[in-house]
C-alpha positions as CSV (number, residue, x, y, z in Angstrom):
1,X,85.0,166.4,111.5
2,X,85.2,166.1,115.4
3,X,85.5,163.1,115.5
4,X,88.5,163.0,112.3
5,X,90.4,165.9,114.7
6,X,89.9,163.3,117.7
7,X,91.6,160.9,116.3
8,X,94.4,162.7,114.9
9,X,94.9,164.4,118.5
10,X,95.3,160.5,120.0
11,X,97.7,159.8,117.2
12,X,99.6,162.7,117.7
13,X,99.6,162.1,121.6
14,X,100.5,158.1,121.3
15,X,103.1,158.9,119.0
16,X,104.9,161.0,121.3
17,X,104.4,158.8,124.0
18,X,105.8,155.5,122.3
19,X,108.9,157.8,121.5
20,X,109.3,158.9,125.2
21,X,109.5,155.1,126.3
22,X,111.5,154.1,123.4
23,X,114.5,152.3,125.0
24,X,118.1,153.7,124.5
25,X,119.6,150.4,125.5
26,X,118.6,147.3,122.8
27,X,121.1,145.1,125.1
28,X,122.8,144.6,128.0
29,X,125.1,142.4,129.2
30,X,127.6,142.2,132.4
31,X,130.4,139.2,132.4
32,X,132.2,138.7,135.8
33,X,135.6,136.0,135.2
34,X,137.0,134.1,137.6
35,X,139.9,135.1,140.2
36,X,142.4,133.2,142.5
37,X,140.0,133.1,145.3
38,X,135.9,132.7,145.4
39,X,134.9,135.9,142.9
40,X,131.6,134.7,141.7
41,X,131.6,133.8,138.0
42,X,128.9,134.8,135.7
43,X,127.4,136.6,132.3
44,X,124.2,138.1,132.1
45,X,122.5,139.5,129.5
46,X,119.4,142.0,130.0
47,X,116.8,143.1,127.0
48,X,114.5,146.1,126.9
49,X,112.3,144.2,127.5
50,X,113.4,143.4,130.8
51,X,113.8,140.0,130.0
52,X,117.1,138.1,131.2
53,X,119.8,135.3,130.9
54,X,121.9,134.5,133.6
55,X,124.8,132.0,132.9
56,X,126.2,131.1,136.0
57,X,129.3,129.1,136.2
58,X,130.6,129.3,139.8
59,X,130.5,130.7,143.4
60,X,127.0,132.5,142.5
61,X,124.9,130.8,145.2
62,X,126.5,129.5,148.4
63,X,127.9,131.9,150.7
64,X,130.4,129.4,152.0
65,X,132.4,128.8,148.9
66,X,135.2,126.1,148.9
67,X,137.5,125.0,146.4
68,X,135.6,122.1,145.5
69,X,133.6,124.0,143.8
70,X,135.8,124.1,141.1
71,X,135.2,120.6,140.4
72,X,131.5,120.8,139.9
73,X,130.0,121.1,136.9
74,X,128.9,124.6,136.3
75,X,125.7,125.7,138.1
76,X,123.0,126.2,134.7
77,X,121.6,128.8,132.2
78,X,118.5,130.6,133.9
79,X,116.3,133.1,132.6
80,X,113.6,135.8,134.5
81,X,111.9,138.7,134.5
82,X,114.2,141.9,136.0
83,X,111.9,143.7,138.1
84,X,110.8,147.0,136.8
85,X,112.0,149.1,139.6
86,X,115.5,147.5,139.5
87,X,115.6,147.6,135.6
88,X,114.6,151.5,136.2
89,X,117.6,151.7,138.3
90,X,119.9,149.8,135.9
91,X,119.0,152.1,133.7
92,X,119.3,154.8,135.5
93,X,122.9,154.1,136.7
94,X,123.8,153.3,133.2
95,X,122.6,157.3,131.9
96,X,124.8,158.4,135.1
97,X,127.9,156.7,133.9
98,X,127.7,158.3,130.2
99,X,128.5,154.8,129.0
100,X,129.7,155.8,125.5
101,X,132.4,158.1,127.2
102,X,133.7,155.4,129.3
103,X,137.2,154.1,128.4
104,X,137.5,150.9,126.6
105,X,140.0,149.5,129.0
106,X,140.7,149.3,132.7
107,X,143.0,148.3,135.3
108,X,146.3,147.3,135.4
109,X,147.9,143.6,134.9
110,X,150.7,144.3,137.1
111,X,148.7,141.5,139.6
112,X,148.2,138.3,138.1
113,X,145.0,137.3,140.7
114,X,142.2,139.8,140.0
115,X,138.6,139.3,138.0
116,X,138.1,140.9,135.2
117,X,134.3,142.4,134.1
118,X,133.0,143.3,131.2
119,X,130.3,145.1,130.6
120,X,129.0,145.1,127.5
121,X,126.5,147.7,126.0
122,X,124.3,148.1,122.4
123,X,122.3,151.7,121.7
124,X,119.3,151.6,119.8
125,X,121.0,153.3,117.8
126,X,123.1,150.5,116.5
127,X,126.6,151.8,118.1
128,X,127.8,150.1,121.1
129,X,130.3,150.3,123.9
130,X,132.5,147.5,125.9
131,X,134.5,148.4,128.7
132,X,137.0,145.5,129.8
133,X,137.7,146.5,133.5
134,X,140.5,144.2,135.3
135,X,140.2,144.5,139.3
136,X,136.9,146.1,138.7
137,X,137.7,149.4,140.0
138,X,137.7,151.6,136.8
139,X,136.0,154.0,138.2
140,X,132.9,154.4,141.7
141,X,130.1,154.7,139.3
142,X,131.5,151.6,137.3
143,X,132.1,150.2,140.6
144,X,128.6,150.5,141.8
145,X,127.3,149.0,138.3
146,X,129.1,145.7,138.9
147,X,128.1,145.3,142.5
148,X,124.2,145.8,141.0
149,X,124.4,143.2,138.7
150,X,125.7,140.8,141.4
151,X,123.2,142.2,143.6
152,X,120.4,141.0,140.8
153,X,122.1,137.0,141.1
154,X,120.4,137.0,144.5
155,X,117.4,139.3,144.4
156,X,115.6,138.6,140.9
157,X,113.4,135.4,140.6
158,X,115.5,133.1,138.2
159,X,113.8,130.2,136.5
160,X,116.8,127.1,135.3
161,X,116.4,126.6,131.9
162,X,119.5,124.0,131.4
């Protein structure tokens, strides 16, 4: 019998524990386009799991872009790891936006030479959310989003799979 109660205790307790670290977010994904000038271009798409794509196309790497650039092929598909502690903080900035309020739409068109981002998000829940934000300034919280994901470009390790 104590050893009957026992096991249901660790049930109960690993059962509430797997629903704690259930993830809210079943995707991720953050698409920067292009602009008249050297705006790096890039999607990348980040699972619970932490696991990532990164699709870059242009101006993602050299911090003396040129124009020639845009006559190079585009710079490969990479995949990695997201380090816990920055996933935690994705994740975190993410909860602080209140993603599902967000508006679906951002920025004006009124100038023709600004990037557009999207950021793209699906609940575990099966709803999701995009929010198309032209001259990424929709909002400071949105703001600090995009700069993070460009930040994770540069400071995740990124293995190129094509």
């Amino acid at each position: 019998m104590k050893y009957l109660l026992g096991i249901c205790a660790f049930i109960f307790l690993f059962s509430c524990t797997s629903q704690k670290n259930r993830a809210k977010y079943s995707k991720i994904e953050y698409e920067a386009t292009p602009c008249f000038g050297f705006c790096p271009v890039f999607k990348m798409t980040i699972n619970p799991d932490r696991t990532a794509v990164f699709e870059a196309e242009h101006f993602n790497f050299n911090n003396q872009p040129s124009k020639d650039e845009f006559s190079k092929p585009r710079e490969g598909t990479f995949k990695g790891t997201i380090k816990e502690e920055d996933y935690n903080k994705l994740i975190s900035l993410l909860d602080e936006l209140n993603v599902k309020s967000l508006n679906d739409q951002y920025g004006e068109h009124n100038i023709t030479d600004l990037p557009t981002s999207y950021l793209r998000i699906n609940f575990a829940d099966g709803t999701a959310k995009n929010v198309e934000d032209y001259g990424k300034h929709g909002s400071k919280k949105l703001s600090e989003v995009y700069k993070f994901f460009e930040d994770l470009r540069k400071n995740q390790q990124w293995t190129q799979v094509k």
